[in-house]
Wavefront OBJ file of the C-alpha trace (Angstrom):
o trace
v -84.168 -7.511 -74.939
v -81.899 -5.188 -73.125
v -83.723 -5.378 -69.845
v -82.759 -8.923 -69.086
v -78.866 -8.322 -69.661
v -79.029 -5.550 -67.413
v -80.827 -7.611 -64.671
v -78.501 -10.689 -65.602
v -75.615 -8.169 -64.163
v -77.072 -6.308 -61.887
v -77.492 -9.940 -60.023
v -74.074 -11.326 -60.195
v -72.392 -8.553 -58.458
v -69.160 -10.797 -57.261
v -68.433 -10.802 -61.027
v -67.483 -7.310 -60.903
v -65.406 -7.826 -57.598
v -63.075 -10.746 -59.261
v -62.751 -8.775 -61.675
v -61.529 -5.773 -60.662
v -59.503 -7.578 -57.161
v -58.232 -11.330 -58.191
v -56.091 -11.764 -60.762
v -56.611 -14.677 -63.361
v -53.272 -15.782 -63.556
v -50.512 -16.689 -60.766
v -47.537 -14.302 -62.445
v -50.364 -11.690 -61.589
v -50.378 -12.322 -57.998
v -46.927 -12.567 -57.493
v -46.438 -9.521 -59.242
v -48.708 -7.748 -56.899
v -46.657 -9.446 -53.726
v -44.056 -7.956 -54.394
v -45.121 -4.132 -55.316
v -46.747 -4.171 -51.952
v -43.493 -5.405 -49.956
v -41.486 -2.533 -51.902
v -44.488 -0.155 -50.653
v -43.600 -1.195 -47.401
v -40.055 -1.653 -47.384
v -40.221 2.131 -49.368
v -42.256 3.267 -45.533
v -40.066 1.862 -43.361
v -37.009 3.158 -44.778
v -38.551 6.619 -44.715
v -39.021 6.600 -40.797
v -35.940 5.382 -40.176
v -34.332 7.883 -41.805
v -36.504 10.083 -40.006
v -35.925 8.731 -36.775
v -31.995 9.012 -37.606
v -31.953 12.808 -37.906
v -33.542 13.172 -34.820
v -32.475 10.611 -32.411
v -29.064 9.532 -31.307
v -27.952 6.225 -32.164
v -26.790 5.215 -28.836
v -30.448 5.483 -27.562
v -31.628 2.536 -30.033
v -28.587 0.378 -29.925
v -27.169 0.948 -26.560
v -24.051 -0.929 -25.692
v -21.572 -1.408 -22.629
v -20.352 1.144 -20.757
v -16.344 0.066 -21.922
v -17.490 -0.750 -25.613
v -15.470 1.875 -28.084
v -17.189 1.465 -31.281
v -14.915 2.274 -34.383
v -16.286 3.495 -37.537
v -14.312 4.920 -40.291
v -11.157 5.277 -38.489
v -12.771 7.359 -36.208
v -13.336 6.278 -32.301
v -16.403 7.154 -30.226
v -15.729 7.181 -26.982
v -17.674 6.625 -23.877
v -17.841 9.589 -21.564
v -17.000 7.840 -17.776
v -15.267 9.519 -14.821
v -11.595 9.971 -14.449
v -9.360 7.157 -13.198
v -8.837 7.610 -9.417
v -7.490 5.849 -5.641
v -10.800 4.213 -5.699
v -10.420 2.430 -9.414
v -7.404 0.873 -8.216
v -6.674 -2.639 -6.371
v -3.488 -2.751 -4.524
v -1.408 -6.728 -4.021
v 1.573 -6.134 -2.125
v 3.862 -8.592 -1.768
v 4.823 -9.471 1.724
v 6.189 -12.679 4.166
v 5.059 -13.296 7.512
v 8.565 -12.832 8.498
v 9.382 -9.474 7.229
v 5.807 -7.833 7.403
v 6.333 -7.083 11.069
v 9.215 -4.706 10.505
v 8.285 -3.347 6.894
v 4.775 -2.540 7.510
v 5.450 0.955 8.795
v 6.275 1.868 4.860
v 2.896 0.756 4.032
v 1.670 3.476 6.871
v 3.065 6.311 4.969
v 0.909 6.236 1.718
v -1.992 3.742 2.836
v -5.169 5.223 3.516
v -7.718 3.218 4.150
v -11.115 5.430 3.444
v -9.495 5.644 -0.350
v -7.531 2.908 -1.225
v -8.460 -1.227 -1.647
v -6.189 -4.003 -1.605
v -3.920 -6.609 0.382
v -0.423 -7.491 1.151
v -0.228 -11.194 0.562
v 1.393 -12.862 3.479
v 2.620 -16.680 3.083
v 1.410 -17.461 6.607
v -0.069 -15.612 9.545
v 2.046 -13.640 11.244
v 3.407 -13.611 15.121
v 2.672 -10.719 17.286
v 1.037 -8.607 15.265
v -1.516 -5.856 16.609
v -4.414 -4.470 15.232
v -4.293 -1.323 13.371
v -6.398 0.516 11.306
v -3.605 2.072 9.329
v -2.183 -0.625 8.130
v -2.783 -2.739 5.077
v -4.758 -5.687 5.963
v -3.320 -8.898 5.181
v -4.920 -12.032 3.243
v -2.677 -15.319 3.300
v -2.173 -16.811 -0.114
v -3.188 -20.416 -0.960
v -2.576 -22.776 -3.887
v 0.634 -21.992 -4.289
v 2.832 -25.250 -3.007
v 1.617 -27.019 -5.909
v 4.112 -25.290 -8.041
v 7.232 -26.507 -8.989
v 9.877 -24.496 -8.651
v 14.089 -24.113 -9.229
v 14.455 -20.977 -7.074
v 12.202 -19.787 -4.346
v 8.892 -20.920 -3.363
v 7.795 -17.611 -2.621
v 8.174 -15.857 -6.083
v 6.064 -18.146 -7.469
v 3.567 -17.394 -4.698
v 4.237 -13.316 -5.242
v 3.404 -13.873 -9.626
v -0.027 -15.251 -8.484
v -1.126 -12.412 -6.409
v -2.258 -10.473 -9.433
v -4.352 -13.715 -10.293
v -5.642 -13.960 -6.687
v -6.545 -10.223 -6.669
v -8.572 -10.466 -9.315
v -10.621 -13.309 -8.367
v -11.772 -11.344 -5.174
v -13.745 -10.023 -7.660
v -13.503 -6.045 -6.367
v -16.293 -3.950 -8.198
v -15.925 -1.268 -10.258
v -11.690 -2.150 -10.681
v -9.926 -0.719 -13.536
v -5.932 -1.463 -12.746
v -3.997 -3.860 -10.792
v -1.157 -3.035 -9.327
v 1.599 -5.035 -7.582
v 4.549 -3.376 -5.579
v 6.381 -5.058 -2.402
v 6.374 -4.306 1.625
v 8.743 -2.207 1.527
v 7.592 0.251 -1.967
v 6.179 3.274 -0.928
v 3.518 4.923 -3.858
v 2.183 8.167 -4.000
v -1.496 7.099 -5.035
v -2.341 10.320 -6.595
v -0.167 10.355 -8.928
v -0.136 6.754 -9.582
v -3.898 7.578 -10.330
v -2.930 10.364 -12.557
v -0.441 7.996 -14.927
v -3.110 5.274 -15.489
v -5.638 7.917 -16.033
v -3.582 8.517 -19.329
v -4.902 4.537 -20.418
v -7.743 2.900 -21.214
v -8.394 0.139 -18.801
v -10.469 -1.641 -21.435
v -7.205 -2.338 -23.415
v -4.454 -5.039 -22.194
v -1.815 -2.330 -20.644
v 1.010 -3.814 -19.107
v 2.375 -0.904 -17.309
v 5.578 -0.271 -14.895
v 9.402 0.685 -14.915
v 13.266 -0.970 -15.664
v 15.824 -1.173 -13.193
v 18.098 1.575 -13.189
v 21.173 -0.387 -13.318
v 21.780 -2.015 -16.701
v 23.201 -5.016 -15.237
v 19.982 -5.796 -13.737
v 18.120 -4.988 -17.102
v 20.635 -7.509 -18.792
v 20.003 -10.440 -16.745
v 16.085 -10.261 -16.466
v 15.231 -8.328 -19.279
v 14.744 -4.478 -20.582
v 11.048 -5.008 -21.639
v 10.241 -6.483 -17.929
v 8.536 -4.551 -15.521
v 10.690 -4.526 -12.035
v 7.873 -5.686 -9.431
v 9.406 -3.625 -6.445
v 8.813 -0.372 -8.308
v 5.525 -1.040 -9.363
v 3.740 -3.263 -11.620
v 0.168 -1.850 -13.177
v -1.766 -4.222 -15.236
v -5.081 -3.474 -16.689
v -8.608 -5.127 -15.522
v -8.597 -6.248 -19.403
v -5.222 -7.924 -19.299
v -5.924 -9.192 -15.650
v -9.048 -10.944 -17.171
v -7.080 -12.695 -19.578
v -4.602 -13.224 -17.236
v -6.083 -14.635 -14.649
v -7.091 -17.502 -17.155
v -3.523 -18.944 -18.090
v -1.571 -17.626 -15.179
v -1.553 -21.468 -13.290
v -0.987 -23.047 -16.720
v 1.886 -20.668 -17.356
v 3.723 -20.706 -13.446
v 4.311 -24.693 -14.692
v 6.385 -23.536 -17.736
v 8.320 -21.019 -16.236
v 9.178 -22.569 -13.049
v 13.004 -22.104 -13.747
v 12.606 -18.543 -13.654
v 14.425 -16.658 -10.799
v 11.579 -13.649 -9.845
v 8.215 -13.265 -9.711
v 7.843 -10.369 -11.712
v 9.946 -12.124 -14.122
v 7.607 -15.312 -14.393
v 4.750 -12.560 -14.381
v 6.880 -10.495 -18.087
v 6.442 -13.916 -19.330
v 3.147 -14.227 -18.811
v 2.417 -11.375 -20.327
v 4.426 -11.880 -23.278
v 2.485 -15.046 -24.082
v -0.521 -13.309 -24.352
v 1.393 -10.568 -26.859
v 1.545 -7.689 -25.074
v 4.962 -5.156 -24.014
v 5.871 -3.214 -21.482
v 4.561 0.646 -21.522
v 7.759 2.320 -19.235
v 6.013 4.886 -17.327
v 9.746 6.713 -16.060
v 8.147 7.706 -12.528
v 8.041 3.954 -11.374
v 11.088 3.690 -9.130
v 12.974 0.196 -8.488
v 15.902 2.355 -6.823
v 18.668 -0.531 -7.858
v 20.965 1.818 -6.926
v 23.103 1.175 -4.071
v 24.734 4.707 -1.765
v 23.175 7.963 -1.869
v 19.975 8.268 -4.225
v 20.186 12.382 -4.455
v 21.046 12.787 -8.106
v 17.678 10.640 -9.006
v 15.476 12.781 -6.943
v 17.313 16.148 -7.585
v 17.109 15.771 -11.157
v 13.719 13.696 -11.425
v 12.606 12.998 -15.382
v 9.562 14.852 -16.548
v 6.884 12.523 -14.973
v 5.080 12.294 -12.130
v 6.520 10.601 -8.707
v 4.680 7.280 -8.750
v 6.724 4.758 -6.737
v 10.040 4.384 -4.358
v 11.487 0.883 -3.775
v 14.804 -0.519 -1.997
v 14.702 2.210 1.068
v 16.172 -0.007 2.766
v 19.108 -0.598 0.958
v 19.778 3.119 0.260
v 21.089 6.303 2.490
v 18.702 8.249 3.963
v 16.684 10.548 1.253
v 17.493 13.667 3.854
v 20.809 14.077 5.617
v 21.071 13.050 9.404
v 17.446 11.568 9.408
v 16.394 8.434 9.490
v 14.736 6.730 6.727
v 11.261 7.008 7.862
v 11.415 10.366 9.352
v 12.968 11.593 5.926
v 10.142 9.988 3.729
v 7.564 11.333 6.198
v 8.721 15.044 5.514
v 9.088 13.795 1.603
v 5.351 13.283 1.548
v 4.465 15.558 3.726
v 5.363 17.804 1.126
v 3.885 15.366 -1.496
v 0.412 16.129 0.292
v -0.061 19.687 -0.362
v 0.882 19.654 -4.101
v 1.315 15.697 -5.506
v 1.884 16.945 -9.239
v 4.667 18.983 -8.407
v 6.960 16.406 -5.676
v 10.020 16.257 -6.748
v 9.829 17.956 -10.447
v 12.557 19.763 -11.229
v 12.745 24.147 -12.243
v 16.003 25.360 -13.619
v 16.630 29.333 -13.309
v 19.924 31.688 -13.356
v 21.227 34.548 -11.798
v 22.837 35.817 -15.151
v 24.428 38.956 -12.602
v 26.263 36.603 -10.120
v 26.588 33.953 -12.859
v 24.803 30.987 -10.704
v 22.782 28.164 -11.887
v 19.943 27.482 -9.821
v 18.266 23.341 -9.924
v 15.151 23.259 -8.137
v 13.641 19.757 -6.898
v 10.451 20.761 -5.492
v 9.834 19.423 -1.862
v 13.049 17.915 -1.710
v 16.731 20.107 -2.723
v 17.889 22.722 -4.851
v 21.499 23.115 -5.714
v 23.680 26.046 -6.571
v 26.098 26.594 -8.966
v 29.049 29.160 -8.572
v 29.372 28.943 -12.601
v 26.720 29.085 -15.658
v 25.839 25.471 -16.385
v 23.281 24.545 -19.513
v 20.250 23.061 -18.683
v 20.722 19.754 -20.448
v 23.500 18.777 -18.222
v 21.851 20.330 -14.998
v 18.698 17.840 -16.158
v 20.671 14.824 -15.875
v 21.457 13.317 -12.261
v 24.817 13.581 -10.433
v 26.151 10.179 -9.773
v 25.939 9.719 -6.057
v 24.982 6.053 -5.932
v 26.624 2.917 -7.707
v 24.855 0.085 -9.873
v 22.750 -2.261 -7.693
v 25.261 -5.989 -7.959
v 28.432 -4.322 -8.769
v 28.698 -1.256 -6.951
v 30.081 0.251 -10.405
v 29.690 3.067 -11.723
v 27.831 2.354 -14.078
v 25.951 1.697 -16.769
v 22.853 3.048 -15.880
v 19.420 3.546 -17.555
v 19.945 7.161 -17.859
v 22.993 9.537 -18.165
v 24.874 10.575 -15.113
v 26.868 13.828 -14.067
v 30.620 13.294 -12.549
v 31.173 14.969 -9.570
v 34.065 17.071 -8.615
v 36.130 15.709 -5.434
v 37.237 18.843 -4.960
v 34.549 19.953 -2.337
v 34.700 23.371 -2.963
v 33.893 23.182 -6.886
v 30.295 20.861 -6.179
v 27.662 22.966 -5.746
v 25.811 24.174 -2.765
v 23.007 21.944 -1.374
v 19.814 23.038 0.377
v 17.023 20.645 1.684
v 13.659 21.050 2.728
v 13.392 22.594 5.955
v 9.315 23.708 6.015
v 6.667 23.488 4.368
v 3.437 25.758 4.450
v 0.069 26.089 2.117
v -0.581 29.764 1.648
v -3.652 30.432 -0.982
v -3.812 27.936 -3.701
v -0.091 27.273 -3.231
v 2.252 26.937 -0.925
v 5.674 27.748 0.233
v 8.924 25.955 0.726
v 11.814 26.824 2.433
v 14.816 25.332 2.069
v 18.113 25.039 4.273
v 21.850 24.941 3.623
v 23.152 21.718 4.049
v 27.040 22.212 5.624
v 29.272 19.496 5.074
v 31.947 19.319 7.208
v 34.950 19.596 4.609
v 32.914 22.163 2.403
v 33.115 25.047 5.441
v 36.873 25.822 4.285
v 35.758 26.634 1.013
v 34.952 30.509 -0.341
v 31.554 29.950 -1.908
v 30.216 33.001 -3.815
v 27.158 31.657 -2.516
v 28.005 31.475 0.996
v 26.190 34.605 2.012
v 22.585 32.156 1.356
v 21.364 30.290 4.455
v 18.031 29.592 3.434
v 15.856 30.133 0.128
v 11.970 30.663 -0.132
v 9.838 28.688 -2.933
v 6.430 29.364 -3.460
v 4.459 27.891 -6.746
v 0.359 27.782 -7.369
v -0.364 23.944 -7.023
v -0.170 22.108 -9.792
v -3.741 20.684 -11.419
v -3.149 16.711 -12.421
v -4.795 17.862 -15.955
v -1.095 19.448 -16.658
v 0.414 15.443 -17.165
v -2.476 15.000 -19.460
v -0.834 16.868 -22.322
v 2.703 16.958 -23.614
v 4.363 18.604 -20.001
v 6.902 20.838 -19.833
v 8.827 21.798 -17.085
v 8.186 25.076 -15.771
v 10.766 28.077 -15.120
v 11.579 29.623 -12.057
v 12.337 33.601 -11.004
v 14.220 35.347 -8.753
v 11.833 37.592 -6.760
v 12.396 41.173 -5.339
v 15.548 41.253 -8.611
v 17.369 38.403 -6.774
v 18.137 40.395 -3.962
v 19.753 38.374 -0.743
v 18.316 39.606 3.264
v 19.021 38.054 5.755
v 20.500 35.102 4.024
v 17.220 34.666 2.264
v 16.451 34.556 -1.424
v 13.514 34.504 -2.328
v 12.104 32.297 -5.888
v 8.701 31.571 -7.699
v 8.098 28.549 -9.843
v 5.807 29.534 -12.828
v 4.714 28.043 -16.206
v 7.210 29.703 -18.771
v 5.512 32.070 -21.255
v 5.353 31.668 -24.538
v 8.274 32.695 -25.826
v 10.460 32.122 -22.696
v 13.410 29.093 -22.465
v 14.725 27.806 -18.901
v 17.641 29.196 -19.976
v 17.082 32.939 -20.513
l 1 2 3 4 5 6 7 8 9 10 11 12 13 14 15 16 17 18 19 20 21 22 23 24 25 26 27 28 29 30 31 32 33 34 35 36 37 38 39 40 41 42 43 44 45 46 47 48 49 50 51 52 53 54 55 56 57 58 59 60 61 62 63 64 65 66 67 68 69 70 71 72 73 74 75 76 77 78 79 80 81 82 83 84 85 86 87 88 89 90 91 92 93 94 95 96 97 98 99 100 101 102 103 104 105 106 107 108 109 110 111 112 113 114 115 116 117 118 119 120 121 122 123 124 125 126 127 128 129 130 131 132 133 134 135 136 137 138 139 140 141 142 143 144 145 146 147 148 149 150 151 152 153 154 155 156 157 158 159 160 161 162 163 164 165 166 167 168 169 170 171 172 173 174 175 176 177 178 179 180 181 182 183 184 185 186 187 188 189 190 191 192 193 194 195 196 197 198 199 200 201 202 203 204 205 206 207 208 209 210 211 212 213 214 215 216 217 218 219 220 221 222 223 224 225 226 227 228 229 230 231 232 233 234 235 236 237 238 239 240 241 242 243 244 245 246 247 248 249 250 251 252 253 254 255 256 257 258 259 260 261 262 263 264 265 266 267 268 269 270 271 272 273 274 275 276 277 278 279 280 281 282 283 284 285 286 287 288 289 290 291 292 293 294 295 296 297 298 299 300 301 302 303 304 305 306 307 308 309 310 311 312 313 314 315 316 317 318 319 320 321 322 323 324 325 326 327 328 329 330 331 332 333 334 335 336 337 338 339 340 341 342 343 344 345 346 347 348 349 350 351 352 353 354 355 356 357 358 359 360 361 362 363 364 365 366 367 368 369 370 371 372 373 374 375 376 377 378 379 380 381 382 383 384 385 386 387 388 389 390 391 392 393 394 395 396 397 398 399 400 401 402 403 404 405 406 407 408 409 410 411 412 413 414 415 416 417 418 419 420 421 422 423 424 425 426 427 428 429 430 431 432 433 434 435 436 437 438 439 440 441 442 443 444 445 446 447 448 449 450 451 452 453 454 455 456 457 458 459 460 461 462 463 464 465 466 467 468 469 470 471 472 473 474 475 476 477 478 479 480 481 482 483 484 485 486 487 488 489 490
């Protein structure tokens, strides 16, 4: 009798399979579901975690270059090259009837194998030659379709940002606007915006110096003769309301005022970078560029309007030997070294490729940083208010100091050398200077890396070489960082 039961299941083998695979009820099956999706979900979790330790994240979720990614307060950034000529685009501001005359400032700091751009002309202009150093010229259009209270052409000037960027220049990271007759020093404009992220809306430039000027148009606008820099980001945006926005301001006296407003629509304030220079100063700009603020030289505006930056020179001849000394260290133009000759009790002000003035008398260095007041505000001719603190002068000839200007300039090594010469005015030569016996005083300084304006800059000191000893009317000074423990002043 037990043969048959044993046949009966040795026959129905499928039996055994449902058995032992398929469950009888439903909650069974479901139950099994979802173990094996927690096996699964346990596996992949496991690699991933694996994969983590060992991979970078970057290479499995790779975003834009520009994309900053922020993650518990903390930023990681994108490694890219440094901001140079190349990364910027360049919209003067020019009129067919003053580009003819004006165009030889564009000559000085243009150079066309680094540097991309236009001036924007309203109209062609007459008799004008070819030539390969000068900025070429686009003529703007859509622009008499604005209405306007004040001039046509300011509302022509606020669109060339707008027009700039729909050229549509690769690889662009600022915009910048100046006029035909600001000259830049493109290094060190480089330098400043190197300091921002493009990516970000940066509405970048200087005020007027004269606070009249800042009164009527406004302290947070950027003056568009000394430079305006505005960020591809915030040109992006821009670009998209700038028509819509010319229509609301159209009572507005300035382009670079209609262009503030603009801007201030979209939220964003001015960031004063102090080495933009509007120059609304009328007279003699000396005590600005003697006694330069900590920042690099990025801009000169209103040479027209101004005495020449060198004595007896013209204009052009005196900003060609300005940048000629620009050239062979562009960091260091015009920043100001303060040293003393504690023996002979002078005070020694050192504006790199441009003056240095001695003082017959110990004078701190706070007052010997802020500018004498050659020049008058830009309406008024007053003496003030300016942006900045100012120095009186002494009428008395014989109590200013002594005034040297750059004579030559020479690259020796990683430096270079600058002598300077004794300016004689004509009513100082009956004066008794304890100076007088100094016709002519050497500078030489290592050239100055850009890197230095990356971190908080400080100025650097100055020495009197061979223990301040005079020969042949020549003294003889180094510009050096300051050591540790060293003041201006000791």
């Amino acid at each position: 009798m037990m043969i048959p039961d044993r046949l009966e299941t040795c026959h129905d083998p499928l039996r055994i399979i449902r058995l032992t695979f398929i469950p009888e009820k439903l909650g069974d099956l479901v139950s099994m579901a979802i173990k094996i999706g927690i096996l699964i979900c346990l596996i992949g979790s496991i690699a991933l975690a694996i994969h983590s330790t060992f991979a970078k994240p970057d290479r499995w979720f790779p975003l834009p270059e520009h994309l900053h990614i922020i993650q518990n307060d903390s930023v990681i950034e994108v490694d890219i090259d440094a901001t140079n000529i190349s990364h910027i685009v360049f919209g003067i501001a020019g009129s067919s009837n003053t580009w003819g005359s004006r165009s030889n400032y564009g000559k000085l700091w243009w150079n066309s194998n680094t540097c991309r751009g236009y001036v924007w002309l309203d109209k062609r202009p007459k008799n004008l030659k070819p030539d390969d150093e000068l900025i070429p010229y686009k003529i703007s259009k859509g622009w008499t379709k604005f209405k306007h209270t004040h001039s046509a052409s300011a509302v022509r000037i606020a669109r060339i940002v707008y027009d700039s960027f729909r050229l549509g220049f690769p690889n662009v990271r600022w915009f910048v606007m100046g006029d035909d007759d600001t000259v830049f020093f493109p290094e060190n404009l480089a330098t400043v915006l190197g300091k921002y992220d493009h990516n970000q809306w940066y509405y970048i430039g200087g005020n007027s110096e004269s606070v009249e000027q800042d009164v009527m148009h406004s302290f947070d606008m950027a003056f568009g003769g000394g430079g305006i820099a505005i960020s591809y980001a915030l040109a992006a945006r821009l670009a998209k309301i700038m028509d819509s926005c010319l229509h609301r301001y159209f009572y507005f006296y300035g382009s670079d005022q209609r262009i503030w407003a603009c801007i201030k629509e979209l939220g964003v304030s001015l960031t004063r970078e102090s080495g933009f220079h509007q120059f609304d100063v009328q007279g003699n700009p000396y005590g600005i560029l003697a006694a330069h603020p900590l920042a690099p030289l990025v801009s000169l505006h209103h040479l027209d309007q101004v005495n020449s930056v060198f004595p007896n020179q013209t204009q052009m001849s005196s900003l060609r030997k300005l940048i000629g000394a620009y050239q062979l260290d562009p960091a260091r133009i015009v920043q100001q070294s303060i040293c003393y000759d504690h023996s002979r009790k002078w005070s020694i002000s050192i504006s790199w490729g441009y003056s240095i003035q001695i003082h017959s008398l110990l004078v701190s260095a706070a007052d010997l940083q802020m500018p004498l007041q050659t020049f008058k505000t830009w309406r008024s001719w007053s003496d003030g208010p300016f942006t900045f603190n100012t120095r009186w002068i002494n009428p008395d000839v014989c109590e200013q100091p002594s005034i040297f200007f750059l004579d030559q300039v020479k690259k020796v090594g990683t430096g270079s050398v600058m002598a300077y010469k004794r300016s004689v005015d004509q009513e100082a030569k009956k004066c008794k200077r304890a100076d007088e016996e100094v016709r002519r005083i050497k500078v030489s300084a290592l050239r100055l890396d850009s890197e230095y304006w990356k971190n908080v800059p400080r100025r650097h000191c100055c020495q009197f070489m061979d223990r301040g000893s005079i020969k042949d009317g020549n003294v003889h000074i180094r510009i050096r960082k300051c050591r540790p423990q060293e003041t201006i002043s000791t």
